[in-house]
C-alpha positions, 0 to 999 in steps of 0.5 A: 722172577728172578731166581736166587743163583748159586755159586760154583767152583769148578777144577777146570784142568786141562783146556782139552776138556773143552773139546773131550767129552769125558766124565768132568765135561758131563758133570759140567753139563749136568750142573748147568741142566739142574740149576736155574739159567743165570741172567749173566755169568760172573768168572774169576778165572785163575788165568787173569792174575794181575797187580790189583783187581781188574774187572772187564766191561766190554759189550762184546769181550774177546775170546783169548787163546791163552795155552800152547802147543795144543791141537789146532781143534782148540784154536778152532772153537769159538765161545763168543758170548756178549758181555755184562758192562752194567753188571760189571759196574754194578759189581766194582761198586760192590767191592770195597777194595780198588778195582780198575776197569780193564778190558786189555784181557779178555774171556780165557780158557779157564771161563770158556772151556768150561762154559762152552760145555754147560752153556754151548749156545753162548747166549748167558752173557759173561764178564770176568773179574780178575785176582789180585796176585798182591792180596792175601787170601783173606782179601779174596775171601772177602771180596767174595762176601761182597759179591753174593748180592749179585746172587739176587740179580740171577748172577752165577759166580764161577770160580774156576781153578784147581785146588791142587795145581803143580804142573812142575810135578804132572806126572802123565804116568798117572792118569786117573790118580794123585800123588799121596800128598795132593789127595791129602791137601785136596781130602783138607780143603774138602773136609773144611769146606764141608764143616764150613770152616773157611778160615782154615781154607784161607790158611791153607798152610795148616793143611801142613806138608801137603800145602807146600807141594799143592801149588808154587803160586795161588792163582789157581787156588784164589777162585775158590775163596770168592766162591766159598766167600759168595757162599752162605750157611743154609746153601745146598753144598755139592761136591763133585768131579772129586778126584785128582789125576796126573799126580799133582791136578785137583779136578774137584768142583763145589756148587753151592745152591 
C-alpha cells in the first residue's frame, strides 16, 4: 500500500551542510527516519530559477556543483540518484500552466545537500521542477495545489529554500543569531503559516518592513508556496531547525504530514 506522503520545506542554507554534521543536518535525518519511505522525490529548488516552468525527465539526472570557492570535500560527494521521467510527465500534466521539458539542468545543491543527508543510500529517485522567476506568488501557490495528487502516488514534494535569504547582509559575526528584522519576517511566515493563513504568506509584503530586507529576489522563498499549496487543512504541521543565523538566513523547515 502506498502511503499518503507528506510534504516538506526545508531551509537548506549553506551547502556545507552537506558535509557538516550539526543540529539542522540531524534534523534532517530524524524527519526522513519518522516519515514513510517516498517512492519518488519531487524537489523545487531555489537554485533552478528560470524564464517559465521547466521540469526534468531524465533517467539518470546530473549532479550539478552549482557554488563556489568551497572546500574540495564538497565537490568530492557524490548524490547520484536515478530520475523519475514517468512521474515527471505525469506532474507536467498536473499543472494547469506551460511547463516545458528541460533536462539542460540538473539535481543541484539546494536538493542534494539536503537529500544526501536524510536519504544517503541515494536510492528514492529524484526529479525537479523549476520556479518561474516571471510568475507571481500566487501562481506558485497554485501550482502547488495542483501538485498534492502526487502525495497519493507516495511522492515527497520538498520545497527547499530559506524564508529569509539576503546574502548582501551575512554578517559572520552572527552565528547562531538573526538580525531583529529577519526573526520578525521569519516569526510572520510562521505565525501564518500556523494559523493557515496562506494568503498572507503570498502577500508577504504585509509582513511590512521586515519584507523589504527578507530577500532581493524570491527564489529562495518560491519553494515555500509549493509546499504550503500541496499541504491541506487536517495535515500534521511540524515546525523545525526554527532559528535564523548569520544575521539575515532562516533555516526554518515545515513538514506537513
Amino acid at each position: 500500500m502506498t502511503h499518503k506522503m507528506p510534504v516538506l520545506f526545508v531551509g537548506h542554507g549553506s551547502p556545507m551542510n552537506a558535509i557538516e554534521d550539526n543540529s539542522f543536518t540531524r534534523n534532517w535525518e530524524k524527519i526522513a527516519v519518522k516519515i514513510p519511505k517516498p517512492e519518488a522525490i519531487l524537489s523545487v529548488s531555489a537554485h533552478w530559477y528560470t524564464k517559465g516552468s521547466k521540469i526534468m525527465d531524465s533517467a539518470s539526472p546530473r549532479q550539478i556543483y552549482d557554488m563556489y570557492g568551497f572546500p574540495d570535500a564538497l565537490y568530492k560527494l557524490i548524490y547520484a540518484p536515478a530520475g523519475a521521467p514517468l512521474l515527471a510527465h505525469q506532474t507536467k500534466n498536473l499543472i494547469s500552466t506551460e511547463v516545458q521539458i528541460d533536462n539542460s539542468w540538473g539535481i543541484d545543491h539546494g536538493s542534494w545537500s539536503v537529500l544526501c543527508k536524510m536519504y544517503p543510500k541515494a536510492d528514492i529517485p529524484v526529479f525537479q521542477l523549476s520556479i518561474d522567476a516571471h510568475a507571481d506568488a500566487a501562481i506558485h501557490f497554485k501550482i502547488g495545489q495542483e501538485l498534492a495528487a502526487l502525495r497519493e502516488q507516495g511522492v515527497l514534494i520538498l520545497g527547499s529554500g530559506n524564508v529569509v535569504h539576503n546574502l548582501a547582509l551575512i554578517n559572520w559575526d552572527m552565528e547562531d543569531a538573526g538580525y531583529s528584522w529577519a526573526n520578525e519576517f521569519d516569526e510572520y511566515i510562521k505565525d501564518k503559516i500556523n494559523q493557515r493563513e496562506y494568503d498572507d504568506v503570498i502577500h508577504y509584503r504585509n509582513a511590512g518592513r521586515s519584507s523589504a530586507s527578507a530577500f532581493v529576489t524570491p527564489d529562495h522563498f518560491y519553494p515555500l508556496l509549493y509546499v504550503l499549496g500541496a499541504s491541506e487543512k487536517d495535515d500534521k504541521l511540524t515546525v523545525f531547525n526554527d532559528s535564523c543565523l548569520l544575521g539575515s538566513l532562516s533555516m526554518t523547515c515545515y513538514l506537513f504530514e
